[in-house]
C-alpha positions in Angstrom: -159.5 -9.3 2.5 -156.7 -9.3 0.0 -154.4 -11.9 0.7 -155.6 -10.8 3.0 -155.1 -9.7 6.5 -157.7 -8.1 8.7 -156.2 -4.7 9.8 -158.9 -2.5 10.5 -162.5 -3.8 12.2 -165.1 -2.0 10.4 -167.6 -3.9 12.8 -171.6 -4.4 11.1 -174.7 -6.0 12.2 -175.0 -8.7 14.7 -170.8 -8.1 14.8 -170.6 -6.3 18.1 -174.1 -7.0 19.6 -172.7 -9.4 22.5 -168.9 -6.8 23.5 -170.8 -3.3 23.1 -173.6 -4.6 25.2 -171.4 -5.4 28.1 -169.0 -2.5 27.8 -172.4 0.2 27.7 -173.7 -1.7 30.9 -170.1 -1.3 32.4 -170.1 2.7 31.2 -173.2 3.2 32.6 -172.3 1.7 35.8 -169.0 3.8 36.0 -170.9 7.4 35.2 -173.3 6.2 37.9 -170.5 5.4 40.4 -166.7 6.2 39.8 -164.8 3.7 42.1 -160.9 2.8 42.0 -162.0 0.0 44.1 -161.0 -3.4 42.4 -163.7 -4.9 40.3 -165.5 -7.4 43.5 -166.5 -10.5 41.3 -164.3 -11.8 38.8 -165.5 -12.5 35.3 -164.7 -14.3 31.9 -163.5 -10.6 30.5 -160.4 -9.5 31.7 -161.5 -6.7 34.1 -158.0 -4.9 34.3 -158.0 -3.9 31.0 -159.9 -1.1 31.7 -158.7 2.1 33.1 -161.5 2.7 36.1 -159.8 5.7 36.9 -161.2 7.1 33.6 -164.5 8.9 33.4 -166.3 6.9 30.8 -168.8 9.0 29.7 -166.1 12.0 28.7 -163.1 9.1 27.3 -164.8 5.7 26.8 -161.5 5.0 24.7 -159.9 5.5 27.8 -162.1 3.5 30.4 -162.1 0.5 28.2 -158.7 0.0 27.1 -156.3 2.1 29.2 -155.4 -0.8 31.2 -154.9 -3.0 28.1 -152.5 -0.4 26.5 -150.7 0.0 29.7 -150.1 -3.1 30.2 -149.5 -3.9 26.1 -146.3 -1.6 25.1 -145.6 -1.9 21.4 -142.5 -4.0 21.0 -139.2 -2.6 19.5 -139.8 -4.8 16.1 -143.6 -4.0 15.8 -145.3 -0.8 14.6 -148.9 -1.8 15.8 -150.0 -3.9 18.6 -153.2 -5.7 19.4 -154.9 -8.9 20.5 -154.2 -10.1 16.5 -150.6 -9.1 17.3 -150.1 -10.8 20.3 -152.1 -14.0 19.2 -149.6 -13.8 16.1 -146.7 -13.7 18.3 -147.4 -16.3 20.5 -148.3 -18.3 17.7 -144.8 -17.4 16.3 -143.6 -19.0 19.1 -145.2 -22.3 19.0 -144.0 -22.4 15.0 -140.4 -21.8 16.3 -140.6 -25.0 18.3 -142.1 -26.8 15.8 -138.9 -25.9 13.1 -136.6 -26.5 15.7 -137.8 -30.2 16.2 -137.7 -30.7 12.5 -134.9 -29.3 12.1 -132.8 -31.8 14.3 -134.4 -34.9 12.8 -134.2 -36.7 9.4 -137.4 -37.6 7.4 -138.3 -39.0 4.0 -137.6 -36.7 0.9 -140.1 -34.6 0.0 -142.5 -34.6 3.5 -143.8 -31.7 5.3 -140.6 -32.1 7.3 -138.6 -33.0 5.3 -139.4 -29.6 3.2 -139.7 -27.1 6.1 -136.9 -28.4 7.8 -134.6 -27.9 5.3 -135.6 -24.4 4.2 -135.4 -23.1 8.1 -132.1 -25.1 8.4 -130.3 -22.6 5.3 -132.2 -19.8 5.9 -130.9 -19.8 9.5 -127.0 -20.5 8.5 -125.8 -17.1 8.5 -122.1 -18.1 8.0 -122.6 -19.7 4.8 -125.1 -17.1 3.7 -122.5 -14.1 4.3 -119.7 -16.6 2.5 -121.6 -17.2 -0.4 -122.0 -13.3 -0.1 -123.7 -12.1 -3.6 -122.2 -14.3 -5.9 -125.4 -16.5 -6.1 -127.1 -13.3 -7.9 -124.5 -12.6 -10.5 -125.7 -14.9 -13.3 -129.3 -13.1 -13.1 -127.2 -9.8 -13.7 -124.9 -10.7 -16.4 -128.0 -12.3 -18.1 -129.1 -8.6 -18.5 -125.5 -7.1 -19.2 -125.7 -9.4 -22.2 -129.4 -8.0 -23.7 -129.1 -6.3 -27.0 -132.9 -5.1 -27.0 -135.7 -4.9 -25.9 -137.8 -7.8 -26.6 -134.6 -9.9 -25.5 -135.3 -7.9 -21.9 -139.1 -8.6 -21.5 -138.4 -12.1 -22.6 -136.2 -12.2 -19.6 -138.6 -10.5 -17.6 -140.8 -13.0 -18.1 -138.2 -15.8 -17.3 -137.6 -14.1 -14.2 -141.0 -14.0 -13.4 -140.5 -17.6 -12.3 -137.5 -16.4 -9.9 -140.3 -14.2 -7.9 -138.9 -10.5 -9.6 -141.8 -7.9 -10.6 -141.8 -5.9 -13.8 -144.3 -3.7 -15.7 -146.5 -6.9 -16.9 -147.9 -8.5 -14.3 -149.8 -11.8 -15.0 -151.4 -14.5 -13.1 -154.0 -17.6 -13.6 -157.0 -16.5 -11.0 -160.8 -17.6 -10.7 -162.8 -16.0 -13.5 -164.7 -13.1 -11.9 -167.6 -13.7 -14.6 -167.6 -17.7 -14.1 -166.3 -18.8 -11.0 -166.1 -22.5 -12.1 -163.6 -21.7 -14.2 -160.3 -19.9 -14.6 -158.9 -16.9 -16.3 -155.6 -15.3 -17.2 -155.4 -11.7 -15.6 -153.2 -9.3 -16.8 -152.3 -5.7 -15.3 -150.4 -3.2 -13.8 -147.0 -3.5 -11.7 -143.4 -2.5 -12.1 -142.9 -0.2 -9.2 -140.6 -0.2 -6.1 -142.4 1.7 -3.8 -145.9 1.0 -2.4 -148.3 2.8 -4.8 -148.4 4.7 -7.6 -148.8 8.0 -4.9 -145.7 7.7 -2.7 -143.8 8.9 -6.2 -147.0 11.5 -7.0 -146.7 13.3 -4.4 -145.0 16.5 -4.5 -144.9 17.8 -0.7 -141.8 18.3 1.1 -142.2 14.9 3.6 -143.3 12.9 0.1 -139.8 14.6 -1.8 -137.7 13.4 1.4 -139.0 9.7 1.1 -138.4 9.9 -2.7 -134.9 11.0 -2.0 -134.1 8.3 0.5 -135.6 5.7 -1.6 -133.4 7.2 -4.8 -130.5 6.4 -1.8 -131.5 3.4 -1.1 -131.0 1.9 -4.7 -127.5 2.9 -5.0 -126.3 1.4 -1.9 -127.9 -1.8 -3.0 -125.8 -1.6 -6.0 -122.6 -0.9 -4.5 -123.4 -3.8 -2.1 -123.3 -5.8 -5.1 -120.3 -3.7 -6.5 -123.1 -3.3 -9.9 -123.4 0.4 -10.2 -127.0 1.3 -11.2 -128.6 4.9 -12.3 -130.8 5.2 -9.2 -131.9 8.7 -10.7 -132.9 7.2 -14.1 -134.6 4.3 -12.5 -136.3 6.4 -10.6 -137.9 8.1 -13.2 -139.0 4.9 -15.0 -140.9 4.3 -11.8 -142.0 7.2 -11.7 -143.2 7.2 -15.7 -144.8 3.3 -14.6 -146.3 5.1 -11.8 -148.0 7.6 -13.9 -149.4 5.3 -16.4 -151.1 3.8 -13.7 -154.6 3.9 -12.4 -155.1 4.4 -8.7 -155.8 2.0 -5.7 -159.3 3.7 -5.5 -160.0 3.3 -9.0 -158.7 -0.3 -8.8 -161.3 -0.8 -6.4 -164.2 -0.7 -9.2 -164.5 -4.8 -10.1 -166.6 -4.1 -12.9 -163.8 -1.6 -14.2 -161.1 -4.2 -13.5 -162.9 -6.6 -15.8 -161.8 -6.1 -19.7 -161.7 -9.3 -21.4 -159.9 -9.0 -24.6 -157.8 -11.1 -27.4 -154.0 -11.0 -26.7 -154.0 -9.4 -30.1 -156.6 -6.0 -28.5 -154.1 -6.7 -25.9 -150.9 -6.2 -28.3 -153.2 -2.7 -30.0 -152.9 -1.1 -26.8 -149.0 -0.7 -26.6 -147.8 -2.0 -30.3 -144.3 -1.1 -29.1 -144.5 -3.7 -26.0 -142.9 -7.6 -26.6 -146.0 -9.6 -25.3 -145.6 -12.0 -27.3 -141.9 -12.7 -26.7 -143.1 -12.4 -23.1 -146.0 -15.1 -22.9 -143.7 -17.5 -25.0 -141.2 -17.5 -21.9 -143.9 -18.0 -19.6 -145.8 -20.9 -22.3 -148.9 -19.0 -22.2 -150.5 -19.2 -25.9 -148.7 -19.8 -29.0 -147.9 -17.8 -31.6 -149.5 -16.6 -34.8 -153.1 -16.4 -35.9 -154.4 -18.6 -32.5 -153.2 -15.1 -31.2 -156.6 -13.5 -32.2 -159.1 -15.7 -29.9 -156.3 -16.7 -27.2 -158.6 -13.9 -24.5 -157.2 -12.3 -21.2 -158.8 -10.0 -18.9 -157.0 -6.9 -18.5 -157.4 -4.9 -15.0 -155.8 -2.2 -16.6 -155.9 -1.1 -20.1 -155.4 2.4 -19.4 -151.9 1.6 -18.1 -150.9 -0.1 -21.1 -151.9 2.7 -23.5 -149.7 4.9 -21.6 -146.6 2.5 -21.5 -146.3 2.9 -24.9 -144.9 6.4 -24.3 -143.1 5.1 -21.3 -141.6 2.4 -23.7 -140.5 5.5 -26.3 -138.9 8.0 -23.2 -136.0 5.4 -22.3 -133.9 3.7 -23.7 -132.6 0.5 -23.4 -129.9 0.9 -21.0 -132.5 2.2 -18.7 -134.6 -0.5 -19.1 -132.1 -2.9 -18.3 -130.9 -0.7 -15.2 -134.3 -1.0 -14.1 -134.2 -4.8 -14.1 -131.1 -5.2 -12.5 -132.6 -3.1 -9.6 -135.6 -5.6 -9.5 -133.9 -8.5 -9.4 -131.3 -6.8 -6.1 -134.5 -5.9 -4.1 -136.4 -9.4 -5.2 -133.2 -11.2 -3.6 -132.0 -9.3 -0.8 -133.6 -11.0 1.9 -132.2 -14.6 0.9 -128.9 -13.5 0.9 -126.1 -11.8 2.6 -126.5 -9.8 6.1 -125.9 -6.6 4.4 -128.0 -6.5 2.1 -130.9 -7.9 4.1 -130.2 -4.8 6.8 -129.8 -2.4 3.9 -132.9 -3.4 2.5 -134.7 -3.5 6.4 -133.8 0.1 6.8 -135.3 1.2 4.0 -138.5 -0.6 3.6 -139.2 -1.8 7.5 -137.8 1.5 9.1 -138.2 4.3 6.6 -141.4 3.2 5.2 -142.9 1.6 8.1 -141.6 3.2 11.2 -140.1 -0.5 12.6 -137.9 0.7 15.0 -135.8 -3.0 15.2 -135.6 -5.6 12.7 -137.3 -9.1 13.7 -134.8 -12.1 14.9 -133.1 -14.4 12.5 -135.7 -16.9 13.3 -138.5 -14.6 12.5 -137.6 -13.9 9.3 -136.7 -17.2 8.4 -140.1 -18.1 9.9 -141.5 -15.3 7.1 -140.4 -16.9 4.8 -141.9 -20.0 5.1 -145.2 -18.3 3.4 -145.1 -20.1 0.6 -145.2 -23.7 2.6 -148.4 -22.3 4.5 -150.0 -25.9 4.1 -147.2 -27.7 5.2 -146.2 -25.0 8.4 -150.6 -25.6 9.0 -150.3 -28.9 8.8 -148.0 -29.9 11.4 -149.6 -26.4 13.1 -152.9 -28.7 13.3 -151.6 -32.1 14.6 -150.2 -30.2 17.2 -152.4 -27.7 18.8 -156.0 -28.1 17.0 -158.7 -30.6 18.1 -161.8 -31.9 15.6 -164.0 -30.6 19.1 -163.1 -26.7 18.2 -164.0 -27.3 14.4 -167.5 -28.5 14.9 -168.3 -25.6 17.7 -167.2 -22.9 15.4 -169.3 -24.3 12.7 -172.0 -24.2 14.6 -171.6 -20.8 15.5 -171.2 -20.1 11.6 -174.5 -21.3 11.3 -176.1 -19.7 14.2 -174.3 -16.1 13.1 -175.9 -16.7 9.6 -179.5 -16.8 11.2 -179.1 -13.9 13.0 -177.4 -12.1 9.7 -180.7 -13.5 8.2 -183.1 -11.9 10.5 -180.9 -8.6 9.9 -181.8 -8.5 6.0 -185.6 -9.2 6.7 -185.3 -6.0 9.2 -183.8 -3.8 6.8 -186.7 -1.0 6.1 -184.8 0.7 3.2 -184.1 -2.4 1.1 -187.6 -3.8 -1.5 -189.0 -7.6 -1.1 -187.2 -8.3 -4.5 -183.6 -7.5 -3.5 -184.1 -8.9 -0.2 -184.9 -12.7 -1.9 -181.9 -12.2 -3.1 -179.7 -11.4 -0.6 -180.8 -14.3 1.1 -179.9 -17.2 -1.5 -176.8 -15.2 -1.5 -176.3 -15.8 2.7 -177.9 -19.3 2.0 -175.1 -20.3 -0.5 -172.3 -18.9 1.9 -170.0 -21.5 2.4 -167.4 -22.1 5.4 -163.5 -23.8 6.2 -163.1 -23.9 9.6 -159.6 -25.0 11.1 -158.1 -26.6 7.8 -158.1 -28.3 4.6 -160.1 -31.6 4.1 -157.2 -32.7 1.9 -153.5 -31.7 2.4 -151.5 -30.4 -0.7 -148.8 -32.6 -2.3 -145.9 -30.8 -3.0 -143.3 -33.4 -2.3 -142.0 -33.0 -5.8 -140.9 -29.4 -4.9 -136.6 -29.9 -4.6 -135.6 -28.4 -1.2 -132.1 -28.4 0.4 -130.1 -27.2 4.0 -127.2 -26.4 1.0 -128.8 -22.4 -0.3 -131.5 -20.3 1.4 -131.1 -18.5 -1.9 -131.7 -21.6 -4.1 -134.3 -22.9 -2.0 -136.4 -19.4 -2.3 -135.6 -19.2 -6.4 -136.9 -23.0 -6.4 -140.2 -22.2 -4.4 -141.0 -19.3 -6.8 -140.6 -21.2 -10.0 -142.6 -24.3 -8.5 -145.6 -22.2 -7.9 -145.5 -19.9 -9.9 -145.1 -22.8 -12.8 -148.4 -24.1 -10.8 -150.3 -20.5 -11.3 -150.1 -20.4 -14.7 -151.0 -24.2 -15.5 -154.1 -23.9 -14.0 -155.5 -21.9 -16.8 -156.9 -24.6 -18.4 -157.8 -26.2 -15.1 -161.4 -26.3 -13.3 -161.3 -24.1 -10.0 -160.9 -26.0 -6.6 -163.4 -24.2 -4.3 -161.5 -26.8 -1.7 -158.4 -24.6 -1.7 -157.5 -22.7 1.5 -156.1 -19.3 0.7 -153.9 -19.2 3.7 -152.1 -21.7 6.3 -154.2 -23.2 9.1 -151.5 -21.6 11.5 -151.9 -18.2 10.4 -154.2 -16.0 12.7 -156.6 -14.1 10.1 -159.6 -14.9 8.8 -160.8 -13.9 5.3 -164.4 -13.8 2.8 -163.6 -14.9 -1.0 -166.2 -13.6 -3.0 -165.3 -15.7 -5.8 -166.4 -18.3 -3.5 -168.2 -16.7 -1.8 -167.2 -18.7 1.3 -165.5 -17.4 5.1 -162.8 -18.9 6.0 -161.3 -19.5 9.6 -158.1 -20.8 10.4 -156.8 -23.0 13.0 -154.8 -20.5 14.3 -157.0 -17.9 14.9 -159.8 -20.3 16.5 -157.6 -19.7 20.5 -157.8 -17.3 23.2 -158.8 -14.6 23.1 -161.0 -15.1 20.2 -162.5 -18.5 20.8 -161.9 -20.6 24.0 -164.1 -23.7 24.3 -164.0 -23.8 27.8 -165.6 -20.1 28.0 -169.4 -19.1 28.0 -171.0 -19.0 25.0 -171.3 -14.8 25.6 -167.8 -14.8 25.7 -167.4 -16.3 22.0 -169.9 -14.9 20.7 -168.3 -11.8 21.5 -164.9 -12.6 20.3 -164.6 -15.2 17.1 -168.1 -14.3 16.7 -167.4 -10.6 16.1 -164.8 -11.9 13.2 -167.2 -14.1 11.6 -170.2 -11.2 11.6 -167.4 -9.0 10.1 -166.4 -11.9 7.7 -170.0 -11.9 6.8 -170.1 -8.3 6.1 -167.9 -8.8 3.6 -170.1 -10.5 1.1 -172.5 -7.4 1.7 -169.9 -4.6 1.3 -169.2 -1.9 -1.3 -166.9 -5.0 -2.9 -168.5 -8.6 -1.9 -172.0 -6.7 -3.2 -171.2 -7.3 -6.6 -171.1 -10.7 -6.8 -173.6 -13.1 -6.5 -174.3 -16.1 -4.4 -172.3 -18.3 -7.3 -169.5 -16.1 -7.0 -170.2 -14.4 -10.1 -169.4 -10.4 -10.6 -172.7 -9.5 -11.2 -175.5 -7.2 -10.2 -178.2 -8.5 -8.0 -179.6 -5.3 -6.9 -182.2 -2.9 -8.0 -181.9 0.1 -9.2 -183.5 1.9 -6.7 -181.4 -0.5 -3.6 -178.7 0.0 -4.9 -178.9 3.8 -4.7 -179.9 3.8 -1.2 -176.8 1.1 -0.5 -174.0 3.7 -2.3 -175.5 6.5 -0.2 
């Protein structure tokens, strides 16, 4: 997963043993006997979400799911809906109440409550939010109105980086794919305002319209801000950014992403490019000769030697129209109501087909991502018992048996990759529900006075916390999402699965259901969390977490085929 949300089930292995089993017996049944009859004994699955008036053996889709979608409409403010969805949504719902009690009460500085509480209590105060208007975003723009070049501009690129806004460098402190116990300093591509690279690639007439309207799209942000930007020339610096860089399938390759070099190799690729005014900003190595061993690895090298042209076709007032679009779209959601709907019909409805834009308290609820431990934590208190935690490890361990006997089955892998793969399943690791050990973050300075300030403060604060973990072991205890959120996720830099409170309720896990019945539900996700460790990506790392090859030669030919 990549921060990581499941959206399609590729289901593997043991994954859909227990649902598929049922649903054939049910198909066979219903080619045997159409009936419109109602179902005589209830069950623990939901009978009415199939469509019995369906043939199964000519639409199966149909049969075992037509009552589901009937009965399921996609809402207004949704362009997908499933049992993830509507989990989500009701777990929206038990979040709202949760904000709305701490919202109302008054709790020591610098607590969960305390935190959240405040945030949802600006970011919901519409009437100060449309006073304020944009005036809260005019120092970031005369700060580039007063650049005379263009190592003064990535400098402040890289200051900005700690107010959350994107440019052409990206850089972040992540696990070490080559050592695991330790951390590394990534560096790669980034810069654009669309998607990926291919939305501005694309040369058909639907691709042309979407460029158009995005083209649009910048200049009524500016004029919302009464700062008139080039939309056309910013454009094609995206475009040139775009270019330069390598696709999402090539992106894929985690060997090819790996290219540790010295800042200095770094520096040879684009000589034109201010990285070292840049990582002074962000404190990140010092200057002069500790530049040749100071090491980063560099997902990207390719689009660095092409910047430099980039860096040569535009000139500086460009540049610094191109900044001042990144900082607008970085801020538009934590400010007024126009530019938050501007910004919705663009992104949510153009891009996305979202017919309706989410509640107030939705959004503001989005925005609490970067407090996921503190939303999970009083999540937890609330609505998760220690009962549910030990089950679903159990089940972990059970799953991993069964995943076990899979490997030994497989005819088309040899005895020596096989050992392997198992002391990879044997070191898998698990989180179930939530953290051992809450994070402390009652230093971070949060207020009911400025959504906007409260959303420039919780970028700096962790993005400050990124980067000083360079020199920092890794913490194979930290959770990669809230407890609340309903997902579930592998880390192969861990190589642990994790499962979240919040997805651990019906429909996927109930502990008052048959064991058949969760099996076939939270027991499907963990088989397909599983998989992960043993797909075209988690298969190139071992059971350390390591990017390495475990395979043979001859396995892994008969895997890529």
């Amino acid at each position: 997963m990549d921060a990581k949300a499941l959206t399609e089930e590729t289901y593997h292995l043991i994954l859909i043993m227990k649902k598929i089993t049922l649903l054939s017996l049910l198909a066979v049944v219903a080619c045997q006997s159409p009936t419109n009859e109602a179902e005589p004994n209830a069950t623990a699955f939901a009978l009415d979400n199939l469509d019995t008036n369906a043939a199964a053996c000519e639409d199966f889709f149909q049969y075992t799911s037509g009552g589901w979608r009937e009965a399921n409409p996609i809402p207004e403010t949704e362009v997908r809906w499933g049992e993830f969805n509507k989990l989500a949504e009701a777990n929206k719902q038990k979040i709202k109440v949760l904000f709305e009690e701490v919202t109302k009460g008054s709790y020591e500085k610098g607590s969960d409550e305390q935190l959240i509480g405040d945030l949802v209590t600006s970011g919901m105060d519409s009437t100060s939010r449309n006073e304020r208007g944009t005036a809260e975003l005019s120092s970031y723009l005369e700060e580039v109105d007063q650049v005379v070049s263009l190592e003064e501009l990535f400098a402040l690129m890289a200051r900005n980086k700690f107010a959350g806004i994107s440019g052409p460098i990206s850089v972040y402190v992540s696990t070490d794919a080559k050592n695991s116990n330790a951390h590394a300093l990534y560096v790669g591509q980034s810069g654009i305002g669309l998607p990926d690279r291919d939305y501005y690639l694309k040369s058909d007439e639907e691709s042309a319209q979407l460029q158009q309207k995005y083209r649009d799209h910048i200049s009524a942000m500016g004029d919302l801000l009464e700062s008139p930007i080039d939309a056309q020339e910013i454009y094609e610096l995206e475009y040139a950014l775009a270019s330069a860089m390598k696709s999402r399938v090539e992106m894929r390759d985690a060997d090819a992403r790996y290219n540790l070099m010295t800042q200095v190799d770094w520096q040879n690729l684009a000589p034109s490019l201010p990285i070292e005014a840049f990582m002074a900003e962000l404190s990140l190595f010092a200057s002069g000769p500790e530049l040749a061993t100071e090491e980063v690895v560099n997902s990207s090298p390719e689009f660095y030697s092409r910047l430099e042209l980039v860096l040569a076709t535009f000139d500086l007032a460009v540049w610094k129209d191109y900044h001042k679009w990144h900082i607008i779209k970085g801020a538009s959601s934590a400010l007024n109501d126009a530019l938050e709907i501007q910004d919705f019909e663009f992104y949510q409805k153009t891009l996305n087909g979202k017919p309706k834009m989410n509640p107030r308290w939705k959004r503001v609820q989005g925005s609490t991502g970067m407090l996921g431990q503190q939303v999970g934590h009083l999540y937890v208190k609330r609505f998760f018992s220690e009962e549910s935690k030990a089950e679903v490890e159990q089940m972990v361990e059970n799953l991993r048996e069964a995943f076990r006997g899979r490997i030994d089955q497989l005819n088309w892998m040899t005895p020596e990759t096989k050992v392997k793969a198992r002391k990879k399943l044997d070191a898998f690791t698990y989180k179930i529900g939530y953290p051992d050990t809450w994070k402390d973050i009652s230093d971070l300075e949060i207020s009911k006075d400025s959504y906007f300030a409260n959303m420039k403060e919780m970028q700096h604060y962790f993005t400050k916390e990124n980067l000083q973990k360079l020199d920092q072991p890794v913490d194979k205890s930290e959770w990669g999402m809230g407890a609340h959120i309903v997902n579930a996720y592998y880390n192969p830099l861990n190589n642990e699965v994790v499962f979240p409170a919040g997805i651990l309720q019906p429909p996927f896990y109930n502990p008052d259901a048959d064991a058949a019945i969760n099996y076939g539900a939270i027991g499907g996700v963990i088989g397909h969390e599983f998989s992960h460790g043993f797909d075209d990506q988690g298969s190139k790392y071992g059971p350390d977490g390591n990017l390495e090859n475990w395979w043979t030669d001859q396995d892994k030919s008969q895997f890529d085929s």
